[in-house]
GUMAR-875902 format. One record per residue (C-alpha): x, y, z. Coordinates in pm, 1 decimal. Layout:
BEGIN
X:Y:Z
...
This chain:
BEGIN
973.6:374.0:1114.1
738.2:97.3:969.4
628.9:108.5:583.6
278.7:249.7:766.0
433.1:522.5:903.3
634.9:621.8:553.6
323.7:569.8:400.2
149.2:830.4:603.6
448.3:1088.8:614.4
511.2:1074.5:241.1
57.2:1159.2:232.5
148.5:1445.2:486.0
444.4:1563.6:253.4
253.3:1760.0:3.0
366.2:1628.4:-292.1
200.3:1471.9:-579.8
86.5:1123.6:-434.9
276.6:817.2:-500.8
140.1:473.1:-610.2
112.7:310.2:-319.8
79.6:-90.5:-295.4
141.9:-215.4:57.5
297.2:-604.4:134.4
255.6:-649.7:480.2
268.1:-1004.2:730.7
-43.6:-809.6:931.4
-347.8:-765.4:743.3
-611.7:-610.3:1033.3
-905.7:-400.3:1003.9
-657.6:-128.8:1170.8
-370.7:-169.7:900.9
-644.2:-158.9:670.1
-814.2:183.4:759.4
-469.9:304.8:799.4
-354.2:266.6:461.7
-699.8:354.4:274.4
-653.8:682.7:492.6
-328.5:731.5:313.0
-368.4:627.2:-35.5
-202.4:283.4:-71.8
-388.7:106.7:-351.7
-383.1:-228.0:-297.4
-263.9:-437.1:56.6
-64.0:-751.8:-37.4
-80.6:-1027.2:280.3
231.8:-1214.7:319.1
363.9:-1467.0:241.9
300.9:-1300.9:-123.0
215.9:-1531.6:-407.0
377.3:-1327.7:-740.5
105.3:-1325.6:-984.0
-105.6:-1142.4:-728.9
171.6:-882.4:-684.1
234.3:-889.2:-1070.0
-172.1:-798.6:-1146.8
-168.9:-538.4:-846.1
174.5:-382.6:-992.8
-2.5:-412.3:-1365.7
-360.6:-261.5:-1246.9
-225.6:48.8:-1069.1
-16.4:131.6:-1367.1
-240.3:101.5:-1566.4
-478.8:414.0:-1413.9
C-alpha cells in the first residue's frame, strides 16, 4: 500500500480525520486531486528542504 492509498483508507475509516501532510518524490496534478479528495493539508515534493516541512508541521497545528 502507498502513503496515497493509507491516506484514502484512513478518510474511508470513519473516524475523526487526521492531520494529514503528504512528502512525496511525485508531485502530479493526479497525486494532487488525490490527496485534496482525502484531506491531506499540505503536499511536500521531495527532496524536502526542512524549514518548509517545519512551517507546514507549525501551520497545521496551529488550526
Amino acid at each position: 500500500m502507498d502513503g496515497l492509498s493509507l491516506v484514502e483508507h484512513l478518510r474511508a475509516s470513519g473516524g475523526p480525520p487526521p492531520c494529514l501532510l503528504m512528502m512525496t518524490g511525485r508531485v502530479t496534478a493526479e497525486v494532487e486531486r488525490r490527496a485534496a479528495a482525502a484531506g491531506v493539508r499540505v503536499i511536500q515534493g521531495k527532496p524536502l528542504d526542512p524549514a518548509e516541512v517545519l512551517a507546514a508541521i507549525g501551520s497545521a497545528l496551529a488550526e
